[in-house]
C-alpha positions in Angstrom: 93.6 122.4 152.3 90.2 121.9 153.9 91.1 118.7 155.3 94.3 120.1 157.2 92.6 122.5 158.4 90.4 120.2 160.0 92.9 117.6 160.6 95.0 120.4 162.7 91.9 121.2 164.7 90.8 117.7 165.6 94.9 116.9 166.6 94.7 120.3 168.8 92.1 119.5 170.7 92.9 115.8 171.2 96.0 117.2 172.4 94.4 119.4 174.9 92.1 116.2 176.4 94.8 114.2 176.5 97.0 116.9 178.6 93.9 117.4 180.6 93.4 113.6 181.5 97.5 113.5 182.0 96.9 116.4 184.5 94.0 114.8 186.5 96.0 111.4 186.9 98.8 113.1 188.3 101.5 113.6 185.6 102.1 109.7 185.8 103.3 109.2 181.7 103.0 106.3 180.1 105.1 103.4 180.0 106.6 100.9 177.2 105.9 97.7 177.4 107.0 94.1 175.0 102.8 94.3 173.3 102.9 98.4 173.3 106.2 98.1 170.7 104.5 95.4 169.1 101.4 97.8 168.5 103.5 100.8 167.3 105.7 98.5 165.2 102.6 97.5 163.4 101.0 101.3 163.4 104.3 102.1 161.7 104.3 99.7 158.9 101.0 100.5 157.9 100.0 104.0 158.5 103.3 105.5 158.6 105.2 103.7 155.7 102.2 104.1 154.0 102.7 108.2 152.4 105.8 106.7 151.2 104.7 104.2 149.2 104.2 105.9 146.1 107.9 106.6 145.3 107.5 104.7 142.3 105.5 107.1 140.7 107.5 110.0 141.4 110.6 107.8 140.3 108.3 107.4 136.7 108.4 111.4 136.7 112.1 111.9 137.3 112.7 109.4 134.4 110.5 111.1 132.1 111.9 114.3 132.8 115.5 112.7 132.3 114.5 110.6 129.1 115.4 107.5 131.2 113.1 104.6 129.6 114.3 101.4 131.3 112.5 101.8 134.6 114.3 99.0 136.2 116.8 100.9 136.7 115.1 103.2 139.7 114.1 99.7 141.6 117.6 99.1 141.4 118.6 102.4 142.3 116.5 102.6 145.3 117.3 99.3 147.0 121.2 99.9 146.9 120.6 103.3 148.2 118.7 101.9 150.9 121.0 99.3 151.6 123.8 101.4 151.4 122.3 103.7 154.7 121.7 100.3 156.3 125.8 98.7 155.7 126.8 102.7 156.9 124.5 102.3 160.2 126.4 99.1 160.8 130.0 100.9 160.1 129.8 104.0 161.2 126.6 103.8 164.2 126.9 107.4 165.7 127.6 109.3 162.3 124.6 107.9 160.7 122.6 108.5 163.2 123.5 111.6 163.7 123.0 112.5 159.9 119.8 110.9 160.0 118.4 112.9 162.9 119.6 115.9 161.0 117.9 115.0 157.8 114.9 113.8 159.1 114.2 116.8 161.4 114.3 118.9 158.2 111.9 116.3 156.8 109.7 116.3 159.4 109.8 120.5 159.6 109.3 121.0 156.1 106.7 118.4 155.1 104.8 119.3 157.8 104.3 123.2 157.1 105.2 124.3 153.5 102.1 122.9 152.1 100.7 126.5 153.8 104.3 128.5 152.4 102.7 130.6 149.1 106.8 131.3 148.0 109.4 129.2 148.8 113.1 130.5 149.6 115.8 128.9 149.7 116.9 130.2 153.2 113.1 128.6 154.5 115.0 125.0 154.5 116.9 126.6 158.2 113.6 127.4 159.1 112.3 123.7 158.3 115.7 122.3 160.4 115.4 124.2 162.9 111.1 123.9 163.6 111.9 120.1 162.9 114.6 119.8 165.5 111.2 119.9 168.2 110.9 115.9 167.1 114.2 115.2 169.1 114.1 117.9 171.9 110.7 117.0 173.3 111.8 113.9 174.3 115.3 114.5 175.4 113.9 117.1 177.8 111.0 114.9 179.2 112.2 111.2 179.1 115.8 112.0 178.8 116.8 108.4 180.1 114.7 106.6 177.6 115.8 108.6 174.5 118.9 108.1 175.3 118.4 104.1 175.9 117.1 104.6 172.2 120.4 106.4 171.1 122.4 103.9 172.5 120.5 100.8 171.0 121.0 101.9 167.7 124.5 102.3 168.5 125.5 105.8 169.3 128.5 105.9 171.1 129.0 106.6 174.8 130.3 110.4 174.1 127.8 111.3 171.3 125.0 110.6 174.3 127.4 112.2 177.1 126.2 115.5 175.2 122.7 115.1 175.9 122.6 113.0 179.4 120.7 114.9 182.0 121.2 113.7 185.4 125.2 114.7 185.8 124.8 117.7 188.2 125.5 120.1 185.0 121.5 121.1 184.8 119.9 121.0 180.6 123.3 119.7 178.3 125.3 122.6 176.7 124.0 120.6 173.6 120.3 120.4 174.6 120.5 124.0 175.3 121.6 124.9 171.6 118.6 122.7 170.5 115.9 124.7 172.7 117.8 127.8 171.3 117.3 126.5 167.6 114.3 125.5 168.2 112.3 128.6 169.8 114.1 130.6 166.7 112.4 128.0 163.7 108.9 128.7 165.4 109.2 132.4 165.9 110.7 132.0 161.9 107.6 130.4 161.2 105.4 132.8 162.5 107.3 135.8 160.3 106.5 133.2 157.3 103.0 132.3 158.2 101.8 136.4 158.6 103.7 137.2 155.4 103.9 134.6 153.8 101.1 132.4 153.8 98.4 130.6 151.5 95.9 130.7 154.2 93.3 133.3 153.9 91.4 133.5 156.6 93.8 134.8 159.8 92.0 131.9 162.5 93.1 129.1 159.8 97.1 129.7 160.9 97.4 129.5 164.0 96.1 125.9 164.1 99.4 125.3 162.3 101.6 128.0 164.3 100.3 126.0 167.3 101.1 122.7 166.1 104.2 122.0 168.3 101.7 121.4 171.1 100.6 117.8 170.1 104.5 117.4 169.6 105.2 118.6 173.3 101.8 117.0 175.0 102.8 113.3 173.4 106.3 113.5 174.7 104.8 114.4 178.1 102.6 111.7 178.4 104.1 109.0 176.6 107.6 107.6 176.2 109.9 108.1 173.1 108.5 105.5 170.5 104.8 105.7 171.7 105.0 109.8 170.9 106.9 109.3 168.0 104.8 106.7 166.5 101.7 108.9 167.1 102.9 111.6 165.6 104.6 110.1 162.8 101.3 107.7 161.8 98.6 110.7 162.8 100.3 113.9 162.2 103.1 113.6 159.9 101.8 110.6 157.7 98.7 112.3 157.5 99.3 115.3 156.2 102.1 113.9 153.7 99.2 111.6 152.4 96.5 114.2 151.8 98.9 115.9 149.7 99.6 113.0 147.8 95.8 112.2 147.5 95.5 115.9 146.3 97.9 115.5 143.6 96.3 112.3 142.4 92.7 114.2 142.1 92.8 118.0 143.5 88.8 118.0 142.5 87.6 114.4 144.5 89.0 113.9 147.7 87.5 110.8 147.7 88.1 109.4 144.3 92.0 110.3 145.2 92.2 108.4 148.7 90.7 105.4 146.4 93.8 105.7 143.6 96.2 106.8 146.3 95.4 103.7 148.8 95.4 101.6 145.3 98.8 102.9 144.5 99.8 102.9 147.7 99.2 99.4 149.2 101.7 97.8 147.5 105.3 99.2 148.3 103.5 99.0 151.7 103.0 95.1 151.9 106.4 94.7 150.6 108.2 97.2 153.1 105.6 95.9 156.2 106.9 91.7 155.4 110.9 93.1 155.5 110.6 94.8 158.2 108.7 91.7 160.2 111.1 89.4 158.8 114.1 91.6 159.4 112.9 91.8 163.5 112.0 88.0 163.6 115.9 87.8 162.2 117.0 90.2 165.2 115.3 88.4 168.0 118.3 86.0 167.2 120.6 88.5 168.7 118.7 91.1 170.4 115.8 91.0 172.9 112.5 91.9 171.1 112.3 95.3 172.1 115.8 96.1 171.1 114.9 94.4 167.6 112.0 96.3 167.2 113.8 99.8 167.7 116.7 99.0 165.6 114.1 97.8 162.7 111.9 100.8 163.2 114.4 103.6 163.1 117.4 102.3 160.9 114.8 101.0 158.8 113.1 104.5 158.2 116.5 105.9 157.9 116.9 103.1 154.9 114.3 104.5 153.3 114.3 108.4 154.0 117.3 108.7 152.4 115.8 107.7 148.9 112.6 109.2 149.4 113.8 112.5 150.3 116.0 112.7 147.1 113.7 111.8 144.9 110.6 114.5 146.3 114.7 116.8 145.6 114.7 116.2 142.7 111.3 116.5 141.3 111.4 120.1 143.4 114.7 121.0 141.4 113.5 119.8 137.8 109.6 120.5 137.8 110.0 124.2 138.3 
C-alpha cells in the first residue's frame, strides 16, 4: 500500500506541472504524429500489456479450484475467447465497441480503487462503472473530433458517433451529458466509500486517491486521445494493477516480488508484443499506419480484456 500511496502522490504532482507548463504555453495541446503512435504502440506492449501477463497463473488457480488437471485446456480456452472478441469486432463493429467501452470502464474504475475498499458490495461494481466512465468522457469533451476519428476507425457507425459529435449547434450531446451526469455521481460514490469504507488509516492518505481523476482530466487536456490514454493506461492503471500482483507474489519483499513478477511476467508479454507488431505490419496492407496502429491497439486490448477480466471473476467468485 506504501507504494500507491507514493505512486498517487508522484502522478498528482506531475499532473499539476504538467497543467502548469500547458498553462504558461498557452493551452496549445499536443498533437499526434506517425513516430508519437509508434512510441505509444510500443509503451503499450510493454508496460501496459505487461500486468496482464500473468493470466496463466491465475488460470493454474481456477483449475485447481475446479479439479481441472490438463492445463492445456486454459491456452486453448483463452485464445478462442480472444479470437472470438476479435471475429465479433469485425461483424458486429459498433456493438462490440460499445460493450467494450462499457466493460472496460468498469475495469478501469474498479482496478484502480478497490485495492483501498476494506468490504466489498455488490452494488460498489455501479460505483466502479460509473467512476470508470471518466476514461471516455475526458476526451470526448476536450478533443471531441479526435475521439470520435478513433470511434469511427474502429468501425462505429455514423449514428453511434452522431450521439456524441459536438460541433452541431445542439451544445454537450444529450449522451455526453448522461456521461458527466454518471460520472460526477461514481466520484461523489466514491467519496461516501472512501470516509466509510476505507483501508486507509491515516485521513491525508485518501484524498490522493479521491483526487485521482485529475491526472485523468490534465492528460486529456494536454494531449490527444491515444497519447492520454497510453499514459494513463502504462503509468497509472498498469501500475497499480502490477504492484498488486507483485504484492501477491511476496507481500513481505517488494523487491523480491517485482523480480518473480517481471520473471513471470515477461513471457505472455514477448508473445502478445510480436502479434501485435505482426498483426499492424499485416494492416499497413490495407490501412495507413496510424489507422493500423489504432485498430491493433484497442481491438487488441479488447481481445484480451475479455479473458482476463473473467478469469480475475472467477477467482473473486470461487476464492471467497
Amino acid at each position: 500500500m506504501d507504494v500507491l500511496i507514493k505512486h498517487a502522490k508522484i502522478v498528482l504532482i506531475i499532473s499539476f506541472v504538467i497543467f502548469a507548463i500547458f498553462i504558461f504555453q498557452g493551452f496549445r495541446s499536443i498533437q499526434s504524429n506517425s513516430l508519437i503512435n509508434i512510441i505509444c504502440f510500443l509503451l503499450i506492449l510493454s508496460l501496459g500489456t505487461f500486468h496482464g501477463s500473468l493470466d496463466h497463473l491465475k488460470g493454474e488457480k481456477i483449475f485447481k479450484i475446479f479439479k481441472i488437471k490438463n492445463f492445456f485446456i486454459f491456452y486453448i480456452t483463452y485464445i478462442l475467447l480472444a479470437s472470438c472478441i476479435i471475429i465479433l469486432w469485425f461483424l458486429f463493429p459498433t456493438f462490440t465497441l460499445f460493450v467494450f467501452l462499457i466493460v472496460a470502464c468498469h475495469h478501469f474504475g474498479k482496478e484502480d480503487i478497490y485495492f483501498i475498499i476494506k468490504k466489498k458490495e455488490s452494488w460498489h461494481n455501479l460505483i466502479f462503472l460509473s467512476k470508470g466512465f471518466l476514461i471516455i468522457l475526458a476526451p470526448l469533451l476536450n478533443h471531441n473530433k479526435e475521439t470520435i476519428d478513433i470511434f469511427l476507425t474502429l468501425g462505429a457507425d455514423a449514428f453511434f458517433v452522431l450521439h456524441y459529435m459536438e460541433g452541431l449547434g445542439l451544445g454537450v450531446p444529450s449522451n455526453t451529458l448522461t456521461l458527466i451526469y454518471i460520472t460526477i455521481f461514481g466520484h461523489v460514490a466514491f467519496l461516501f466509500i472512501s470516509v466509510n469504507n476505507s483501508k486507509l488509516k491515516k485521513e491525508n492518505e485518501k484524498y490522493y486517491f479521491l483526487l485521482d481523476f485529475i491526472p485523468i482530466c490534465v492528460l486529456n487536456s494536454i494531449f490527444t486521445p491515444l497519447i492520454a490514454f497510453t499514459l494513463y493506461f502504462c503509468f497509472i492503471h498498469s501500475f497499480r494493477h502490477s504492484v498488486s500482483l507483485i504484492n501477491l507474489l511476496d507481500k513481505n519483499n517488494f523487491k523480491n516480488g517485482f523480480n518473480k513478477f517481471t520473471k513471470k511476467a515477461l513471457p505472455l508479454t514477448l508473445i502478445t508484443a510480436i502479434l501485435f507488431i505482426v498483426t499492424v505490419y499485416f494492416l499497413t496492407n490495407y490501412y495507413v499506419l496510424d489507422d493500423a496502429i489504432l485498430k491493433v491497439i484497442f481491438i487488441g486490448l479488447a481481445s484480451l480484456t475479455f479473458p482476463h477480466i473473467l478469469l480475475e471473476y472467477l477467482l473473486e467468485k470461487n476464492e471467497k
